[in-house]
C-alpha positions in Angstrom: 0.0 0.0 0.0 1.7 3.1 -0.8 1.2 6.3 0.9 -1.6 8.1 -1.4 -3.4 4.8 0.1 -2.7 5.2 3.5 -3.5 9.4 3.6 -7.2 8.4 2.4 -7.6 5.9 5.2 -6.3 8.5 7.1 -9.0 11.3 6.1 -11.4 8.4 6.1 -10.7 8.1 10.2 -10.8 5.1 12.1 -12.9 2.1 11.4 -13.1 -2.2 11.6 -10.1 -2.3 9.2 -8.1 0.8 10.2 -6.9 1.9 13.7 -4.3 5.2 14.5 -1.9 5.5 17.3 0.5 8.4 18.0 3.2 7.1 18.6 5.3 3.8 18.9 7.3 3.1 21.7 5.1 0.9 23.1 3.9 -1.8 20.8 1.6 -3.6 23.8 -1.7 -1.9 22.6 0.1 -1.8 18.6 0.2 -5.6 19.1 -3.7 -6.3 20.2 -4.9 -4.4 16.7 -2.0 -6.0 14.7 -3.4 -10.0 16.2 -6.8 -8.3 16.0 -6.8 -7.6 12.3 -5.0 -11.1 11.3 -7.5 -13.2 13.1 -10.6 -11.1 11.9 -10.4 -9.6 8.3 -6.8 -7.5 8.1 -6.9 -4.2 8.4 -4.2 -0.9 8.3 -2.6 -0.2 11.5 -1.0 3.9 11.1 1.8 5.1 14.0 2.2 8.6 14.3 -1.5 9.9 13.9 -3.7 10.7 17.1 -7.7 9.4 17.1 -9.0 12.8 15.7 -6.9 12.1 12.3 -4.2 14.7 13.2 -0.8 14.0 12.2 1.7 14.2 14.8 4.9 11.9 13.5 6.5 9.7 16.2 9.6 10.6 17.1 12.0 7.5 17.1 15.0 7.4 14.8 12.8 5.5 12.2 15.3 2.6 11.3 15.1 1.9 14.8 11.2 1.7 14.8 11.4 -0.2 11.5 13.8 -2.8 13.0 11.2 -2.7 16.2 8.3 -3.5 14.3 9.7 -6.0 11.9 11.3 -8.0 15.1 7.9 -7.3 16.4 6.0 -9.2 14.0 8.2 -12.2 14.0 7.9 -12.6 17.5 5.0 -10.5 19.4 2.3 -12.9 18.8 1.9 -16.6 18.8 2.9 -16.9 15.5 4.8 -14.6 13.1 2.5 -11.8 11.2 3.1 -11.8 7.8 2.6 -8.3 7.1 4.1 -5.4 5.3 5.7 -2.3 7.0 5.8 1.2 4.8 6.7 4.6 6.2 6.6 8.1 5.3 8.8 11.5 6.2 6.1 14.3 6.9 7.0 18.1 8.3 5.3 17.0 11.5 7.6 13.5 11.1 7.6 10.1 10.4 4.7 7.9 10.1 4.8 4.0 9.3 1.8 2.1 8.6 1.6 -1.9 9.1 -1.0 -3.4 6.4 -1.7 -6.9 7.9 -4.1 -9.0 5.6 -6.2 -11.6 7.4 -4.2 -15.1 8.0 -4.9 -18.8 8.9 -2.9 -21.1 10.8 -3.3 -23.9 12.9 -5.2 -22.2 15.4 -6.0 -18.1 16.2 -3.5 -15.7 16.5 -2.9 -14.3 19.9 -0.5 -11.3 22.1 -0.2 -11.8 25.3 -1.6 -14.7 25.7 -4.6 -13.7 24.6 -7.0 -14.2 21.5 -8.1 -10.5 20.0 -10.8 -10.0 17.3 -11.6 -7.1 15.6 -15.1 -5.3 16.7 -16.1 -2.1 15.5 -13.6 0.4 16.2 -11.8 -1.4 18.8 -9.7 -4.8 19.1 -11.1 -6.8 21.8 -11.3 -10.4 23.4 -13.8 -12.7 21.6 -17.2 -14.0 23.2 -17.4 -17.8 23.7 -19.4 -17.8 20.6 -17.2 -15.5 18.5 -14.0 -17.7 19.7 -15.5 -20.9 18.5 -16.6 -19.5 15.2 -13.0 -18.1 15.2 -11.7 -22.1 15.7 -14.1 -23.4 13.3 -12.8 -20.8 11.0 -9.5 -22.1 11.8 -10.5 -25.5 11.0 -9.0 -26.4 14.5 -11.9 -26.5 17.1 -10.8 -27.5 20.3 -14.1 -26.6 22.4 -15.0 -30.3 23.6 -11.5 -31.1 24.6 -10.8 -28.0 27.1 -10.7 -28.8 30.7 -13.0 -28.2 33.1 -10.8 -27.5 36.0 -13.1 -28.5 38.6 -13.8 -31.9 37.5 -10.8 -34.6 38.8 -10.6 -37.8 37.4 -12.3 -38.6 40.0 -15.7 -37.7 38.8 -16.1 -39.6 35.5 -18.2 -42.5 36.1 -15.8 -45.4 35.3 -18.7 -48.0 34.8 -19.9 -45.5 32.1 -16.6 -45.8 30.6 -16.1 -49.3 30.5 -19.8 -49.5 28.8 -18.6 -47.0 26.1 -15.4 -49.1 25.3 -17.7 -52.2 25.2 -20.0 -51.1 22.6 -16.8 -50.2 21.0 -15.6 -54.0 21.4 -12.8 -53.4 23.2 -12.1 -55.8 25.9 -10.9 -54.4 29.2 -11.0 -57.5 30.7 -7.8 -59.2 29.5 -4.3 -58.3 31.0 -2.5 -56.5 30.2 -4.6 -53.3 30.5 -3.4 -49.6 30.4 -3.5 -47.9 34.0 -7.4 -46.2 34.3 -5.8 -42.4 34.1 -4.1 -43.5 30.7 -6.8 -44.8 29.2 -8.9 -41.7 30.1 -6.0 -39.4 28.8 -5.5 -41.5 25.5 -9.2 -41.0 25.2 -9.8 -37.1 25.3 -11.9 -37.6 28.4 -9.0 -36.3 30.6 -6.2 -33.6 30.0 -3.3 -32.7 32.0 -3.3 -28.8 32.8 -0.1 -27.4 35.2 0.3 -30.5 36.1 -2.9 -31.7 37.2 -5.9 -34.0 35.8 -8.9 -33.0 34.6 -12.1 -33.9 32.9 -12.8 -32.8 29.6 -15.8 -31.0 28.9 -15.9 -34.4 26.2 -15.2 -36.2 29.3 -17.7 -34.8 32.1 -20.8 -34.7 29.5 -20.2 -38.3 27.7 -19.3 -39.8 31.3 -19.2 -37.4 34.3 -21.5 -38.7 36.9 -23.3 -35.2 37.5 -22.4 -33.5 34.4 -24.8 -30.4 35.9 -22.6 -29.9 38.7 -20.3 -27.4 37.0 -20.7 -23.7 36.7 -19.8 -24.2 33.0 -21.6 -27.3 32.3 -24.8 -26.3 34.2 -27.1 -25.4 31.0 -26.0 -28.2 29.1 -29.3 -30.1 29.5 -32.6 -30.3 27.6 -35.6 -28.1 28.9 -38.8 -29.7 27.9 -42.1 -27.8 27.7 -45.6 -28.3 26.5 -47.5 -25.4 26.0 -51.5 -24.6 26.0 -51.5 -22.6 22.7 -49.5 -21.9 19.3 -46.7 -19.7 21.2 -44.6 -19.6 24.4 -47.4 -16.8 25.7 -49.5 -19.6 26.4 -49.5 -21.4 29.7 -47.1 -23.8 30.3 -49.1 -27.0 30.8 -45.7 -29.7 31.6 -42.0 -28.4 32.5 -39.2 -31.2 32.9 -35.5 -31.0 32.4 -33.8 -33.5 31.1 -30.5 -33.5 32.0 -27.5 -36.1 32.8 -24.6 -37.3 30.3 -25.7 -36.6 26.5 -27.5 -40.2 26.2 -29.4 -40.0 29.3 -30.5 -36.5 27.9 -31.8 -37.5 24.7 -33.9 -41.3 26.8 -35.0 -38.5 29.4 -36.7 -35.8 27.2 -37.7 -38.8 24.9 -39.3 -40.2 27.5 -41.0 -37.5 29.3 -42.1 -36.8 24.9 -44.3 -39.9 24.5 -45.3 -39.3 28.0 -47.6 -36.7 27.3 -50.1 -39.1 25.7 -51.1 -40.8 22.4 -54.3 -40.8 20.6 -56.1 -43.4 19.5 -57.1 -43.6 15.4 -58.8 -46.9 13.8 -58.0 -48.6 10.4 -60.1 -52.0 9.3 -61.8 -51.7 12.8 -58.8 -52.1 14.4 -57.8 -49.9 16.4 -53.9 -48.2 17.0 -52.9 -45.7 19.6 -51.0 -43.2 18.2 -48.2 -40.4 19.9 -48.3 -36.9 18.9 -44.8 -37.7 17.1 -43.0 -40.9 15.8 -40.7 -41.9 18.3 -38.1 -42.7 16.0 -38.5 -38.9 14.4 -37.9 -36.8 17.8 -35.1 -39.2 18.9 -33.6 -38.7 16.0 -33.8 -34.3 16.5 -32.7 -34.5 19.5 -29.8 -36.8 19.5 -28.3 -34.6 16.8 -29.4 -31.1 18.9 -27.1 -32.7 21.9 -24.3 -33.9 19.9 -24.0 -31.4 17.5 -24.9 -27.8 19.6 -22.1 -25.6 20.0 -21.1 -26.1 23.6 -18.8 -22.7 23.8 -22.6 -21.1 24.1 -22.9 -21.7 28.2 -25.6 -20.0 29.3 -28.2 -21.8 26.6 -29.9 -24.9 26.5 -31.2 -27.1 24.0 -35.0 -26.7 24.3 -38.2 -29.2 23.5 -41.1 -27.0 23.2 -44.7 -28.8 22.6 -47.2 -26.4 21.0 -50.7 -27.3 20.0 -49.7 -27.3 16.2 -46.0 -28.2 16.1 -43.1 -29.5 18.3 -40.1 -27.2 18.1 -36.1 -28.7 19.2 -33.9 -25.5 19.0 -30.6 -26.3 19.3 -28.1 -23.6 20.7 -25.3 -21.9 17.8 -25.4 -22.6 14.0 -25.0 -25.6 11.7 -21.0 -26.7 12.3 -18.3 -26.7 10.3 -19.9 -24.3 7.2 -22.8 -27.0 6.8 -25.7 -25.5 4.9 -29.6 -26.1 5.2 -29.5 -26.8 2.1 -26.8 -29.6 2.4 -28.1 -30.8 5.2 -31.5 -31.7 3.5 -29.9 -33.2 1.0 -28.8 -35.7 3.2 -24.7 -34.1 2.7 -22.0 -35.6 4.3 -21.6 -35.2 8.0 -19.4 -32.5 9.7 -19.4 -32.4 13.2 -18.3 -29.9 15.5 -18.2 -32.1 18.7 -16.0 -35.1 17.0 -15.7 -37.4 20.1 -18.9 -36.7 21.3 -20.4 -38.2 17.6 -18.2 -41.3 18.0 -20.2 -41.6 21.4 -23.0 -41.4 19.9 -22.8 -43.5 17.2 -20.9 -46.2 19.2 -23.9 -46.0 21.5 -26.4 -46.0 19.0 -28.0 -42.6 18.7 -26.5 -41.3 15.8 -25.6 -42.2 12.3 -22.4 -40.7 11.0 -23.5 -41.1 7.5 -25.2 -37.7 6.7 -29.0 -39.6 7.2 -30.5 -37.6 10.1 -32.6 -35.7 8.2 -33.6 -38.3 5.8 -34.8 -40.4 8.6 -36.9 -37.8 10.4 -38.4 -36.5 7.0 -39.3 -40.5 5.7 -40.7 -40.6 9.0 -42.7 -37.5 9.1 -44.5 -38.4 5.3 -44.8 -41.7 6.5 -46.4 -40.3 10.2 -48.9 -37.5 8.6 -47.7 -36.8 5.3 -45.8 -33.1 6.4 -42.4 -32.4 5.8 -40.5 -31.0 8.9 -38.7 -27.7 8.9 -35.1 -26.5 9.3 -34.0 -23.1 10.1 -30.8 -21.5 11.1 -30.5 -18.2 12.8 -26.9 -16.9 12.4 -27.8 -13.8 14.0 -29.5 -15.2 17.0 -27.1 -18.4 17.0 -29.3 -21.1 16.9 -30.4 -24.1 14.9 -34.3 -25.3 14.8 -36.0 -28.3 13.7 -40.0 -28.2 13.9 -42.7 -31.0 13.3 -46.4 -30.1 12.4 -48.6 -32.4 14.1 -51.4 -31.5 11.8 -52.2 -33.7 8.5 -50.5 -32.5 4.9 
């Protein structure tokens, strides 16, 4: 970028891709825009002009500065910032300007020790939801491995372990075994932080024995509600929560589904009793709200709502890994966001890891009443939501 370039971002003021600072002896706050802008969409970082768009020069020998910054990028962030340096001799003295385009590693960018994003004006930390957008983004999501630093070993249930790896047909009766911690390491469900064990949030909600216990964990649960009327202004008629490890979620809001009663309808005299949904159909929505939901949203939870026309599951975030409605009723390819935690699944039987989800709640649905069910995502309001009519086509 030359400098006829840079003055028009200057007269143009700050903004998400540009950001001023007067001077640059210290690079601290220089280094959370430079991280900011790689992680987020690049931008122009200017030294030597003040917020109001006044030149004022800095006033360090510049091939210092220059050999400052340069050093600077190599080594001020996680990972070096591959970015180009220009400057400029004015009356009111030099100014250099750092044009960083946006960059993708391994895993986000970060100064300090900390991840910065881009927002507005200003470079700031990420939400929970922005950082895991940011490591799906990254292709590198980490979100169901991170520790929850509460949970010791010593609350994973190991009978719930053992049950996994036997569906898995792996004999842990035979010597010679792996010592317990080891096997719970090699399997994500514990990691070592500062030297010290802890559960995985993979590990605490696949086989914690009160996976609810946890300030961060507490929301990951399914809130069931039946409703009088067509819209949550009605009055609530049944509230439940079903919460638990991920598979006793999905048996416990089944359940307390084909709970609420059946109907009867008669073919050939004969007569059939009926629930308001296939069972099949609603096991099949919620087993893929619970595994796929994007569990770096905390304070949601995965909701059942009964309404006199439709049943509603709304999963918390948006479809993972760049997944499309459109894909996803075509029956695409599946790409989870929660990897171990769809092994689990499938190994215990709730999930298919062949892209037929859909397929098999639709078939169902024709087959049920003859209506097709619905699929929305809300990128704005980060959610996904799958609805069934329980009227006839």
């Amino acid at each position: 970028m030359d400098w006829s370039a840079v003055n028009r971002r200057i007269e143009q003021g700050e903004g998400p891709d540009t950001e001023f600072k007067r001077g640059g002896g210290d690079l601290s706050a220089a280094g959370r825009a430079i991280c900011a802008f790689a992680n987020t969409f690049g931008g122009l970082l200017v030294l030597g002009v003040a917020d109001s768009r006044e030149l004022v020069g800095v006033r360090e020998n510049p091939d210092t500065l220059h050999e400052r910054l340069a050093s600077f990028l190599q080594t001020g962030c996680s990972a070096p910032v591959h970015a180009q340096i220009g400057r400029r001799e004015l009356p009111e003295g030099w100014v250099f300007w750092i044009e960083v385009p946006r960059q993708r590693g391994f895993e986000p960018i970060r100064h300090s020790g900390r991840v910065w994003v881009r927002r507005d004006r200003t470079s700031v930390e990420p939400s929970a939801t922005e950082l895991q957008e940011l490591y799906n983004a990254f292709g590198y999501v980490l979100t169901e491995e991170r520790a929850i630093l509460d949970a010791p070993p010593s609350h994973i249930d190991l009978e719930a372990f053992r049950a996994y790896l036997k569906r898995m047909r792996i004999d842990t009766s035979n010597d010679p075994q792996p010592d317990t911690e080891d096997d719970l390491r090699n399997r994500a469900a514990v990691v070592e932080i500062d030297g010290k064990l802890c559960a995985t949030l993979y590990g605490v909600m696949a086989f914690g024995r009160d996976p609810q216990r946890y300030r961060r964990t507490s929301n990951f649960r399914v809130e069931c509600v039946a409703y009088a009327g067509s819209d949550r202004a009605s009055e609530a008629l049944q509230v439940a929560n079903a919460s638990g490890r991920i598979d006793e979620q999905i048996d416990r809001a089944v359940g307390w589904f084909m709970g609420l009663g059946h109907f009867e309808s008669y073919e050939n005299l004969i007569r059939e009793d009926r629930y308001l949904l296939p069972r099949r159909a609603i096991r099949e929505a919620l087993a893929n709200a619970v595994t796929h939901r994007d569990y770096a949203i905390t304070g949601s939870k995965i909701l059942l709502e009964v309404f006199d026309n439709r049943v509603d599951v709304t999963s918390p975030g948006s479809l993972p890994n760049h997944l499309t409605v459109e894909r996803v009723r075509a029956g695409a390819n599946p790409r989870s966001r929660n990897e171990y935690m769809a092994h689990f699944m499938s190994a215990m039987g709730f999930v298919e890891q062949r892209g037929r989800g859909w397929l098999i709640m639709r078939g169902e649905m024709r087959e049920f009443n003859g209506t097709e069910p619905e699929l929305v995502e809300d990128k704005r309001n980060m959610f996904v939501r799958v609805t069934f009519h329980l009227g006839s086509a």
